[in-house]
Each structure stands twice: as structure tokens, then as C-alpha cells.
C-alpha positions in Angstrom: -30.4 -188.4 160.6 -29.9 -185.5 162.2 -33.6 -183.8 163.0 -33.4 -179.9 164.1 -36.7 -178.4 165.6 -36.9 -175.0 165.5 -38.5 -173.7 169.1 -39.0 -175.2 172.2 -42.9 -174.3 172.9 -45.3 -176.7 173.7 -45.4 -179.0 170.3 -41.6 -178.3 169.9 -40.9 -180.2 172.9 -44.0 -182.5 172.6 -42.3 -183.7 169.4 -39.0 -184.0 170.9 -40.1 -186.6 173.3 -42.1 -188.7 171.0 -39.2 -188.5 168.9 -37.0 -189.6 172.1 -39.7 -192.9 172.9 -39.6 -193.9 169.2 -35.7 -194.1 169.2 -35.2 -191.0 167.3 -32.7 -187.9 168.2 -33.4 -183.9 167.4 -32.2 -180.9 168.5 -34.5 -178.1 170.0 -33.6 -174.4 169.5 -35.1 -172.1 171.5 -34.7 -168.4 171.0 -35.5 -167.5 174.8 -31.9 -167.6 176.5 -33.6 -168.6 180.0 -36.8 -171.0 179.7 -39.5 -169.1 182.2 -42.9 -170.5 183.2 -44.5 -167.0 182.1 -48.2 -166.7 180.6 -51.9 -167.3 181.9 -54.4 -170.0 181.6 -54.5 -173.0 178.8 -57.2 -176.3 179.4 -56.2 -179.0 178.4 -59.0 -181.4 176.8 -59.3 -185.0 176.4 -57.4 -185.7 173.3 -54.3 -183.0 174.8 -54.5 -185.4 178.0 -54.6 -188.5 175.7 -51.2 -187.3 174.2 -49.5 -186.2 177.2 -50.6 -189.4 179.1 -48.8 -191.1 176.4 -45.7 -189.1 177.3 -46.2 -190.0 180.9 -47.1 -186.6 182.3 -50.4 -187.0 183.3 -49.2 -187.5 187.5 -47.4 -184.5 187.3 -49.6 -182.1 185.5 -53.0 -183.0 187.6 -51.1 -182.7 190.9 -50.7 -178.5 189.4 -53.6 -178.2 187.9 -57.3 -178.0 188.2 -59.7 -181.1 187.4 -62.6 -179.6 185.4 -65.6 -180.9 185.9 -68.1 -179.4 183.4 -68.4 -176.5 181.0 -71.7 -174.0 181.7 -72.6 -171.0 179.3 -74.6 -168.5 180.8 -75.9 -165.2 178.7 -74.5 -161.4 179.6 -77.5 -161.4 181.9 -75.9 -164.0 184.0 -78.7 -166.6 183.0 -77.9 -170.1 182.6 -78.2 -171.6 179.0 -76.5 -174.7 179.0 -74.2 -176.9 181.0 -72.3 -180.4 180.1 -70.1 -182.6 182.1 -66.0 -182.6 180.9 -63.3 -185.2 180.9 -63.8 -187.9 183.8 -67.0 -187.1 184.5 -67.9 -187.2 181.1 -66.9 -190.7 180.7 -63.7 -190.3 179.3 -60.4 -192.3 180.2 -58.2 -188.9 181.3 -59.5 -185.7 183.3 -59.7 -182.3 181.5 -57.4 -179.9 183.3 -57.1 -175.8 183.8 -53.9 -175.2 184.4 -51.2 -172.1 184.2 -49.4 -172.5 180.6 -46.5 -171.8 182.4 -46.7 -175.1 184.4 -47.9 -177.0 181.6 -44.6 -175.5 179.9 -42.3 -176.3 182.4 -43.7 -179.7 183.1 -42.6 -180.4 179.0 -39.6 -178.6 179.9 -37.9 -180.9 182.7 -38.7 -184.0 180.7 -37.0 -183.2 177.7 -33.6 -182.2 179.8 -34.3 -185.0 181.8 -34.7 -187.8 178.6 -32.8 -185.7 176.0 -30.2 -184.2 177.9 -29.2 -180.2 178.4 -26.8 -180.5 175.5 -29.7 -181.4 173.2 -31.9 -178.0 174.3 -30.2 -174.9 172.6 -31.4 -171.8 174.2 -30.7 -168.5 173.1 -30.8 -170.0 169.2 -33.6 -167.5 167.4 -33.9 -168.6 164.3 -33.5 -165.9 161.6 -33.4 -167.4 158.1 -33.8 -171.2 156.6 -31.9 -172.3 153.6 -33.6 -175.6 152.0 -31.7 -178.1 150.0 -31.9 -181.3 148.6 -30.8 -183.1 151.6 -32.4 -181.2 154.3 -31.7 -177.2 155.2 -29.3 -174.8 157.2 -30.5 -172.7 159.8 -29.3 -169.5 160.5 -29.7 -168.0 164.0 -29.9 -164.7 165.7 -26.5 -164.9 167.8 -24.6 -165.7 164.6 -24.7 -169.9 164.9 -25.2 -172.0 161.7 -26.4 -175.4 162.1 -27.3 -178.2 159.0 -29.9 -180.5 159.7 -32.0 -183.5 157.6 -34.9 -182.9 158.7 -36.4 -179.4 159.9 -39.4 -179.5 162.0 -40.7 -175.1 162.7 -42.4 -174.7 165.8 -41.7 -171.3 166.4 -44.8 -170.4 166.3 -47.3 -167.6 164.7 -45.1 -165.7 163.3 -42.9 -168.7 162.3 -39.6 -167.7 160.0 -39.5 -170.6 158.1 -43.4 -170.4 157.7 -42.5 -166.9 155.8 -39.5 -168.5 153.7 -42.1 -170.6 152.3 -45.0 -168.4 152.0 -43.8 -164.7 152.1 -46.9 -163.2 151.3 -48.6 -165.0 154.3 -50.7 -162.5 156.7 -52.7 -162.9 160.4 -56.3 -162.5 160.0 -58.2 -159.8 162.2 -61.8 -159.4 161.9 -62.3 -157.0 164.8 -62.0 -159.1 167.9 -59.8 -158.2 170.7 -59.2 -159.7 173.8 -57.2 -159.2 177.2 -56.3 -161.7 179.6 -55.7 -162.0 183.4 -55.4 -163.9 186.0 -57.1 -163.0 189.8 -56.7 -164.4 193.0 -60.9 -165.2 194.1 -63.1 -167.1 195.8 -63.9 -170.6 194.1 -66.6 -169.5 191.5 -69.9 -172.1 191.6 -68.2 -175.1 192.6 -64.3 -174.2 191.8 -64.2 -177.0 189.1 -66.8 -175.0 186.5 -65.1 -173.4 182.7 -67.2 -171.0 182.2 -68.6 -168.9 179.1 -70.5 -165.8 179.6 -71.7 -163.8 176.6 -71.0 -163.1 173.0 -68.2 -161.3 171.3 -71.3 -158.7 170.0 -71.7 -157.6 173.1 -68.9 -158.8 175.2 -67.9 -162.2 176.3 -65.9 -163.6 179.3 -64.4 -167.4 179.6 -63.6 -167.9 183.4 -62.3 -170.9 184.9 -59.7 -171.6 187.6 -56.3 -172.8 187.0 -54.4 -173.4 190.8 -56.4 -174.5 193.7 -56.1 -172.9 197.3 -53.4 -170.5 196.3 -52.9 -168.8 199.3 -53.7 -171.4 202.0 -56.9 -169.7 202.8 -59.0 -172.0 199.8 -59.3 -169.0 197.5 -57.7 -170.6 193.9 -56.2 -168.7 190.8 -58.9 -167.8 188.2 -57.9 -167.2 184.6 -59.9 -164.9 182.4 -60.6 -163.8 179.2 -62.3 -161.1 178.1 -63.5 -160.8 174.7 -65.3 -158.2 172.0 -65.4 -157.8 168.1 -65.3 -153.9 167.1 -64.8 -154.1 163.5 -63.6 -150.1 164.1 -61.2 -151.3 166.9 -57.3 -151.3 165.7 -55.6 -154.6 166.1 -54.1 -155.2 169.8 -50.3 -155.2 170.7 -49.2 -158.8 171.7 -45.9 -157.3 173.5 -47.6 -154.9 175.8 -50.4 -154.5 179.4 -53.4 -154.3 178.8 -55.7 -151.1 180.0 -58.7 -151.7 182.3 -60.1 -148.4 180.9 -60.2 -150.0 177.7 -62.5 -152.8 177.9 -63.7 -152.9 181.2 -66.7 -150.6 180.8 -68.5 -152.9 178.8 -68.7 -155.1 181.8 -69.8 -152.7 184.2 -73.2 -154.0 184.9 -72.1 -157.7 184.6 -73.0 -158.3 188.2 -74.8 -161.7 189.2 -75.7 -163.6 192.5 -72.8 -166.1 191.7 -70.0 -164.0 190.4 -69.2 -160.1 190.4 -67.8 -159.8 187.1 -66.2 -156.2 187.3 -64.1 -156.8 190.6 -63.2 -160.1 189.3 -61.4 -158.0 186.6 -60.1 -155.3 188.9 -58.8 -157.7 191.4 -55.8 -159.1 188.4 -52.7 -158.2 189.7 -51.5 -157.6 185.8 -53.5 -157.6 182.7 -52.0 -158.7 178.9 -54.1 -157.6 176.0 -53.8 -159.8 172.9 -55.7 -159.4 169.1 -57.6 -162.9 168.4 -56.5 -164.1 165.4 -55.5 -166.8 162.6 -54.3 -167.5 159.1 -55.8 -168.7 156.6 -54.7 -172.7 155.7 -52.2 -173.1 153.5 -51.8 -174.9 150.5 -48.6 -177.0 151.5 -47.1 -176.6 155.1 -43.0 -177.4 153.6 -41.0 -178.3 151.1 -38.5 -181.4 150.6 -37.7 -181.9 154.2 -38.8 -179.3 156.2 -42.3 -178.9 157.3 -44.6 -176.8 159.9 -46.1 -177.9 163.3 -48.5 -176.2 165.9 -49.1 -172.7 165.8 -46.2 -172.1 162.9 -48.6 -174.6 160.9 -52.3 -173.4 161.5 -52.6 -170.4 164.6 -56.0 -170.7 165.0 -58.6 -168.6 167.4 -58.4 -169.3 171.1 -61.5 -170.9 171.2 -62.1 -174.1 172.3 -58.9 -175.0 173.8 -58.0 -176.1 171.1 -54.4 -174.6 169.9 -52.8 -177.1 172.2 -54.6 -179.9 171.5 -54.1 -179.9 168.2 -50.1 -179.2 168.4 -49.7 -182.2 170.3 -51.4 -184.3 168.0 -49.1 -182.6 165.6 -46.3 -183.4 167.6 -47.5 -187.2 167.6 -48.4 -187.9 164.9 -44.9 -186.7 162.6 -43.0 -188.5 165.3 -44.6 -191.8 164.4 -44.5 -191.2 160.2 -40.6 -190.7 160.9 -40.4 -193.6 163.1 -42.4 -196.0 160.5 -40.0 -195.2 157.1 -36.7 -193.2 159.1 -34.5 -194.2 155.8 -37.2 -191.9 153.5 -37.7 -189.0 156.0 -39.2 -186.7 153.3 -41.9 -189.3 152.7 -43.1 -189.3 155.9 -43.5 -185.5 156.4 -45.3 -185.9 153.2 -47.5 -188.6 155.1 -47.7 -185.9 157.9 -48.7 -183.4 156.2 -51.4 -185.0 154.4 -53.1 -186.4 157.5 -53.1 -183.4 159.3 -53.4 -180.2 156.8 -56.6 -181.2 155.9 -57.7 -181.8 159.7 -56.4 -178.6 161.3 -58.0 -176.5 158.3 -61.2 -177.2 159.1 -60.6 -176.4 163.0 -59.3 -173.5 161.9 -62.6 -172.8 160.1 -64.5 -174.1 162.4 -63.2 -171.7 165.3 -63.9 -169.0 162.9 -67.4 -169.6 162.4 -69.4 -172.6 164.9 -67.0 -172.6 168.2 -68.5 -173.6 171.3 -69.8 -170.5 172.2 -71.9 -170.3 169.2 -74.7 -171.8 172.1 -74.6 -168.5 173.3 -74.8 -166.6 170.3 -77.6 -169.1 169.8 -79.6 -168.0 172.6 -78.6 -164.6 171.7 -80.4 -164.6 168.4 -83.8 -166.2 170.0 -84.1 -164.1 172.9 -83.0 -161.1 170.7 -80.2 -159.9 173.1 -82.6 -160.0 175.6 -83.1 -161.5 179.3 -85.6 -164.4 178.8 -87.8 -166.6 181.3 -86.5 -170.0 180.7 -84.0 -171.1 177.7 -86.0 -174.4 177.1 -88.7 -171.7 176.0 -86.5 -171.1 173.1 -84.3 -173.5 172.4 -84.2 -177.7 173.7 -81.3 -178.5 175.5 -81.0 -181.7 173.0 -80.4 -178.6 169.9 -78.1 -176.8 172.1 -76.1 -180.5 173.3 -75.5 -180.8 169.2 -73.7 -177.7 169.1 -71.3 -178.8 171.3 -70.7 -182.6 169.8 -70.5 -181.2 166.2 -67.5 -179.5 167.6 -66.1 -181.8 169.6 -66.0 -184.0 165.9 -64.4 -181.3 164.4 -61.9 -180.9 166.9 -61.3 -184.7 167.6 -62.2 -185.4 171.3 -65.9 -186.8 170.0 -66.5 -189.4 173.3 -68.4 -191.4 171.0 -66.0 -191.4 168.4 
């Protein structure tokens, strides 16, 4: 059986190596001709650790990344709402990590040339157009190569080819919310180990947390951030171009606190990306016969939560043990795939949309009406505010109780 995944992201390769442990060859076709560890910040939550541990990665991606040890929201006033311990010191088995996507991506990278072999990792293969058959499907790529396969597997992501073979009339969803994304050499903020939410998308938000530790030998460590704000006038951001300061960073002017000054934190990234937040909505059916969707190419959801990853990798693990359980009826098991996780990442999807974790802040927001208040207990328990937070975490699958 000859399996072809299409892109070599962070579920393509994820699924390539589970593939690999169960006994079970693929190609990976990547349309990058040289693999770089380019991008910014990704965290990587308990049930992402819990699948990469089981791919034996967890040594090498905590000795490059940053151990998080609890999430705090604070208000656009700088005022502290609501903190939680993460990963370890939360009581799970695996620590939650902030590390550069780049790292994370190479990390995948090396082991799949390592356990697959170079011969089995196509660069430069950009997949242009997907013929489905009976028996499986032809791929057609970019530089002119034509490859048949059994079993198709698309990762390439949000605006996945084979994604718009099956659904042509398929569209990203933009309700106003644009974001831009940098990363800043600084000072470790509160205690260096601290994800932090400040704000609303209303009236501008910012998720900070660091992602390399002492990165210049004199302990300052590499902070990712995200700034955020929904304009429902605003035109849809670029993806393939920098960001302008000048375009969002007035709205943070004034965010200046005894802990963290917000404006040079922005001013001191040595390059800024801007990016429009979006989705899709969930689709009916993810494939046809033998070819089905995974990660982003399946259900790009909002970047809230940390939870594209997670849930790609879960993907990844999950199709890689249907295929292993019945590998004589391959189209069975995607259909076995598909039915446990469809219905799972739909409601993530939904659920980024509308309750995400920063919806405690939004929240507080509403109570205090936008405005500074004395103490947040005055408004809201912390036992309300803690429910948020678990109702989303059993959404997302990284419940500690479940």
C-alpha cells in the first residue's frame, strides 16, 4: 500500500512517524525545496506533549523550549483577573512548552529523515491538482512530477488543493479580527515561565509568553507576541507580507504597567508579520474513497488556545492507528478517521469562535464595563472564572480530570 501525504508541516510529518512505529510506509511531499525553521511562537499543551512524547520527542523539544508554568489574564489596564497553573505543575504527566514553531518543525523534521530516510521526504513537490479513483488517486505537482498513490493523506494546509477538489466552493471566514505577530529579545516578564493574555479583541488584546530562554548569554529570553483587534471595517490582512507598527501599535500606546511596558516590548521586534485570524466553516465530509484531510487542510481554526497543533497531531495519531488496525481495507479506516474526529474538531472550531480562553477577559470586560475595577472577586468568583477555563479544556481534550 502505497500512502502519499501531501506536505510536510507539522501533522504531515507527525503522521509519517506514527505511520513509521506502526509498520506502515508513506511518502511526504513538501512544496518548499529547502526545509527552514522559519516562523514565531506555538505552545504546545498537554495533549500536543502527550502525542509527541509518544513519538519520542519530548527530550529534545524541552531542552529548546520554555517550560510554562501557569497561564495569567490580566485586563487592558494591566489588572490581574485570573491565573492557573499549566502542564507539570498542574498535575499533568508532560510539561507545557513555548517554543519557536521553527524548532518544533525541525525537531519533526530530523526524525522523519532519520526513521524514514531522505528518499522518502520529496521537497520541492507542490501539489497542484488530485485525480481520485477507485483505487486511490494521482497527484500532480508543481515541477511537472506525477505520482499514484492508495491512500492520499492532505496536509498542506489552509488553503489545501485537494481540500478545494472536494469542496470548490469552500471560503476562509473573516469576521474583522486581525492580528500581527513578533518576536523581541526582553527581559524575563513576571517570572519568565508566565503565558500571558492581556485584553479583548474589542479593544485590543496581546498574548505574550516566552519561547527561548537566555538568548543572548545575558538571561534576557525570546518573547513571542501577538497582538490582536476585531474592526469589522478593517480589510482582511496579507499572510505573505511585514506587518506595519503604525498600523496597530497605537492602540497600545498607553498599555504601560509596573510589570511590563507593552509599547517597547512591540518596538523592540526586530521583524513584525501581520496575519488575518481566521477559519472555515466544518465540512460535511473531509474526502472521498481514499483520500481524506488532516490538520489545518481539515479544520484551520482561530489561533486561540494553542490549539491548531494539538489538534493536528491527534489527527496525525489517530488515522495512523485506524490504518494500522484494518491495513487490507484502507478506505474503511479513513472512514473510521473521519468519523472520530470531524465531529471533534468542529466543535473546537466553534468553540474558538465563540468561548476561547480569553472569553475570562471579555468576562471581566462586560462586569466592570470596560472599566478599571478595585478587586475582580468584587465582580466575578474566581471558582466562575476557573469554569471558563475547564469547559474549554473539555472541548479541546486536555481536561486533567478527564
Amino acid at each position: 500500500m502505497k500512502i502519499a501525504v501531501v506536505g510536510g508541516g507539522i501533522a504531515g510529518l507527525a503522521f509519517a512517524l506514527g505511520l513509521k512505529q506502526r509498520g506502515l510506509a508513506c511518502e511526504v511531499y513538501e512544496g518548499v525545496a529547502e526545509v527552514k525553521e522559519l516562523g514565531v511562537g506555538i505552545t504546545l499543551l498537554p495533549h500536543a506533549m502527550r502525542e509527541l512524547d509518544a513519538l519520542g520527542l519530548t527530550a529534545e523539544l524541552q531542552a529548546m523550549a520554555i517550560e510554562n508554568r501557569e497561564s495569567v489574564f490580566f485586563n487592558r489596564w494591566g489588572q490581574y483577573v485570573y491565573s492557573e497553573p499549566r502542564g507539570r505543575h498542574a498535575g499533568y504527566p508532560l510539561p507545557e512548552l513555548g517554543i519557536h514553531r521553527g524548532k518544533l518543525h525541525g525537531a519533526l523534521w530530523r526524525a522523519a529523515v532519520q526513521r524514514l530516510g531522505a528518499q522518502r521526504l520529496h521537497t520541492g513537490h507542490r501539489c497542484v491538482a488530485i485525480e481520485p479513483d477507485a483505487g486511490g488517486a494521482t497527484l500532480r505537482f508543481e515541477n511537472g512530477a506525477v505520482e499514484r498513490a492508495d491512500v492520499v493523506v492532505a496536509c498542506d494546509g489552509v488553503n489545501s488543493v485537494v481540500r478545494r477538489h472536494f469542496h470548490p466552493q469552500d471560503q476562509v471566514c473573516y469576521a474583522g479580527i486581525n492580528t500581527w505577530r513578533g518576536v523581541t529579545v526582553h527581559k524575563p516578564i513576571l517570572d519568565g515561565k508566565s503565558y500571558l493574555r492581556i485584553g479583548s479583541i474589542d479593544t485590543g488584546k496581546m498574548v505574550i509568553y516566552p519561547i527561548v530562554d537566555n538568548v543572548d548569554g545575558q538571561g534576557n529570553q525570546l518573547i513571542n507576541w501577538v497582538a490582536e483587534i476585531r474592526d469589522p471595517r478593517a480589510p482582511m490582512n496579507d499572510w505573505n507580507k511585514p506587518g506595519r507598527m503604525q498600523d496597530f501599535l497605537p492602540i497600545f500606546e498607553a498599555w504601560r504597567y509596573d510589570w511590563l511596558d507593552v509599547p517597547a516590548l512591540i518596538q523592540g521586534a526586530q521583524q513584525v508579520f501581520e496575519y488575518p485570524m481566521v477559519d472555515k466553516d466544518a465540512l460535511p465530509h473531509w474526502g472521498e474513497g481514499r483520500v481524506t484531510l488532516m490538520g489545518d487542510a481539515a479544520h484551520p481554526m482561530y489561533p486561540r488556545g494553542s490549539n491548531g497543533s494539538a489538534q493536528a497531531l491527534i489527527d496525525a495519531r489517530t488515522l495512523a492507528d485506524e490504518l494500522a488496525a484494518t491495513p487490507a481495507d484502507p478506505e474503511a479506516a479513513l472512514r473510521r478517521y473521519e468519523a472520530a474526529r470531524r465531529p471533534a474538531t468542529a466543535q473546537v472550531v466553534e468553540t474558538n469562535r465563540t468561548l476561547p480562553p480569553d472569553f475570562i477577559i471579555m468576562k471581566a470586560d462586560e462586569l466592570s464595563g470596560g472599566q478599571p475595577f478595585t478587586r475582580i472577586d468584587d465582580l466575578i468568583s474566581q471558582d466562575a472564572l476557573r469554569e471558563i477555563s475547564e469547559n474549554y479544556k473539555r472541548i479541546a481534550g486536555f481536561s486533567l480530570k478527564a
